[in-house]
C-alpha positions as CSV (number, residue, x, y, z in Angstrom):
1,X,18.6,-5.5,33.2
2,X,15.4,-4.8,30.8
3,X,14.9,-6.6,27.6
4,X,15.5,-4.3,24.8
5,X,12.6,-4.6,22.2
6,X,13.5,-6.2,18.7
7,X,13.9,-4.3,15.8
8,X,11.2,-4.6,13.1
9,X,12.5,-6.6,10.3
10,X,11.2,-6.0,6.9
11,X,10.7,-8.5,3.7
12,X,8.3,-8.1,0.1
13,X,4.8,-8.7,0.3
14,X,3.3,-11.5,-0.6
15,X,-0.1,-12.4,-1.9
16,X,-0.9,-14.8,1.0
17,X,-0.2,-12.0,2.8
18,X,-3.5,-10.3,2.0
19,X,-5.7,-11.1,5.3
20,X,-3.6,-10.0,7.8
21,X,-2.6,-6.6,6.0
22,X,-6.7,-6.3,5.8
23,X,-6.6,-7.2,9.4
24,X,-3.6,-5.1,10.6
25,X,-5.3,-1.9,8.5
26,X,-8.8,-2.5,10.2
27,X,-7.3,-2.4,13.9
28,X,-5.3,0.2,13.6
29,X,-8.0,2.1,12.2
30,X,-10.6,1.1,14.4
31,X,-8.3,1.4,17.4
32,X,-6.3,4.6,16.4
33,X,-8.5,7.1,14.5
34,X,-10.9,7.6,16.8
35,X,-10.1,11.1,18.1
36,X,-9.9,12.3,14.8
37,X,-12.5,10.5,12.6
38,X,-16.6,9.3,13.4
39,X,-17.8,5.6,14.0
40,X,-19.0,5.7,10.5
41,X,-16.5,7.6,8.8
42,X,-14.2,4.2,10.3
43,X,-16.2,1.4,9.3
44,X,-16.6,3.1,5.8
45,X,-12.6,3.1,5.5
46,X,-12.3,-0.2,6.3
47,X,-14.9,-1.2,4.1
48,X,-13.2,-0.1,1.3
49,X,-9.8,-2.2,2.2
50,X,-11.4,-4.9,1.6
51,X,-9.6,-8.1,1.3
52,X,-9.4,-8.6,-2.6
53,X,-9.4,-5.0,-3.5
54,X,-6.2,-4.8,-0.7
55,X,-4.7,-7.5,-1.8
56,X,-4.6,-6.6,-5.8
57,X,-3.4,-3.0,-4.6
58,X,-1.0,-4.6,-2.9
59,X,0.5,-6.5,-5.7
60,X,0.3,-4.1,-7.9
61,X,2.6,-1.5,-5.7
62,X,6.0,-2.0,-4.3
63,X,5.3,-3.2,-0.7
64,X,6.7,-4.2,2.4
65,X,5.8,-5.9,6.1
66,X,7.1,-5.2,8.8
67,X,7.3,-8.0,11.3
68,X,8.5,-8.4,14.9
69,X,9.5,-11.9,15.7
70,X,8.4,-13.4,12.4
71,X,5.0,-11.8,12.9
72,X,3.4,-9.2,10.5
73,X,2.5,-6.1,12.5
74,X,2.8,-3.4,9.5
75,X,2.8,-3.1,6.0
76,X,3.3,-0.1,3.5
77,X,3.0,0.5,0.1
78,X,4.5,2.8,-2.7
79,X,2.7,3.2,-6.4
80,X,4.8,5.1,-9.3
81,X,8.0,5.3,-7.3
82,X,6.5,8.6,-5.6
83,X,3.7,8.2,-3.7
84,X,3.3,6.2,-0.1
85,X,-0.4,5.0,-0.9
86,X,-0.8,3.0,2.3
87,X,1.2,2.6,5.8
88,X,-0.6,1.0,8.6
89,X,0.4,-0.3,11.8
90,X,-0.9,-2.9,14.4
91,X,-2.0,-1.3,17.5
92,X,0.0,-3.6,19.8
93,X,2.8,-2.3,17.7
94,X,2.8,1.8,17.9
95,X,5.9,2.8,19.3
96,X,8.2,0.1,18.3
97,X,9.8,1.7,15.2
98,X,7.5,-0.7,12.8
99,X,6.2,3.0,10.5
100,X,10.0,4.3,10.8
101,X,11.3,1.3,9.6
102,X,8.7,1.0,6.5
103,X,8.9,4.4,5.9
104,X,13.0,5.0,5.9
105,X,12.9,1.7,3.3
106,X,10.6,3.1,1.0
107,X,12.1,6.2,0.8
108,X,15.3,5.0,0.6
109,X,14.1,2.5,-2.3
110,X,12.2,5.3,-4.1
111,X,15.7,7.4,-4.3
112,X,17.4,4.5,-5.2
113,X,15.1,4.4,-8.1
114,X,15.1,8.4,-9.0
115,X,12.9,9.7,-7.1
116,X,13.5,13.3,-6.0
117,X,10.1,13.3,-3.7
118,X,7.8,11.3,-2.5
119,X,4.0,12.4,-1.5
120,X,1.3,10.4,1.0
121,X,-1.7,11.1,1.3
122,X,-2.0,11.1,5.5
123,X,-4.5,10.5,7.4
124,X,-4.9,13.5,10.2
125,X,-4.1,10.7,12.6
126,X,-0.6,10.3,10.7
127,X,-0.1,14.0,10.2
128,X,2.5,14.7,13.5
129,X,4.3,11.3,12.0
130,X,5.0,12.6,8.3
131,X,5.7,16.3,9.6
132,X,8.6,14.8,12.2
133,X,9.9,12.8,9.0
134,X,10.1,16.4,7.3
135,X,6.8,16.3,5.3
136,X,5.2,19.8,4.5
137,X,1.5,19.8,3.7
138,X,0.5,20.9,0.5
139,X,-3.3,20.5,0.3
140,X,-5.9,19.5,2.2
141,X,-8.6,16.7,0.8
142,X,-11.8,15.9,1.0
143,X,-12.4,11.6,-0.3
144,X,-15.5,10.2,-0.1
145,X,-16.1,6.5,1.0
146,X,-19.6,5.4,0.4
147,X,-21.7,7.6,2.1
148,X,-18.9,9.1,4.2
149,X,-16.4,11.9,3.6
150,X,-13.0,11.7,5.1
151,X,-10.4,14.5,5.5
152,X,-6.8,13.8,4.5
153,X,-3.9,15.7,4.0
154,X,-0.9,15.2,0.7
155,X,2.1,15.9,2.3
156,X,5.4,15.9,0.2
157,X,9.1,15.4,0.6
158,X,11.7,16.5,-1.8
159,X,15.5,14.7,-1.5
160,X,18.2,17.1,-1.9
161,X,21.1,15.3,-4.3
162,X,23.4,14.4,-1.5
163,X,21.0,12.8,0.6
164,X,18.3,11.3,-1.8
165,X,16.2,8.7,-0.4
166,X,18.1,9.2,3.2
167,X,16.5,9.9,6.4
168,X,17.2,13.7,6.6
């Protein structure tokens, strides 16, 4: 009989926390963007998460980790109740349920709060996630990072009064 795989558990951020959300954000960048971003257009991303400047964003925003047997493998982030500003995912951890789990929690805490939508700013590695989790694009953006330019796309869901903040 297999072993099942655990399911991610979730608790707040914390500021000690900030080092290993820099580190889980600069693997899963390095090691999962590749098809659809440059070397540069990487290292210029990760550049600007730096430690300090992720860590005060952090704090700043309502944000969870994710962890699988006590160990942070996730984090994401959510700024004015609406907006997902950051989800990010250790490598070793893609297709555990770790960005299902953050995501359903935020959106269920942003209804919980009023929210009728929520936006994200996704990466066009992200793009097949959101749109599964019934996010429609609404623009496509062009944000430069040093002397970089990255393409991104704001994606938006609206919650529908008998199912705000629930998984539809």
């Amino acid at each position: 009989m297999g072993q099942s795989m655990p399911k991610p558990g979730l608790r707040p951020y914390l500021p000690a926390d900030a080092a290993v959300c820099a580190a889980i954000a600069e693997a899963s960048i390095t090691e999962l963007t590749g098809d659809d971003y440059t070397e540069a257009q990487q290292e210029a991303w990760v550049a600007a998460l730096g430690d300090d400047d992720l860590g005060r964003r952090l704090g700043g925003q309502l944000t969870l980790i994710a962890t699988l047997r006590e160990a942070p493998v996730g984090f994401a982030s959510l700024k004015d109740g609406n907006h997902i500003d950051l989800l990010f995912v250790h490598p070793a951890a893609v297709g555990q349920g770790v960005a299902t789990a953050l995501l359903d929690a935020l959106e269920k805490l942003a209804g919980a709060r009023g929210a009728t939508q929520l936006t994200a700013d996704v990466s066009d590695t992200a793009l097949r996630f959101f749109t599964r989790r019934g996010y429609a694009a609404q623009r496509r953006n062009t944000v430069p990072l040093g002397d970089e330019w990255l393409g991104n796309t704001t994606m938006q869901k609206t919650f529908n009064e008998t199912s705000k903040g629930a998984t539809q």
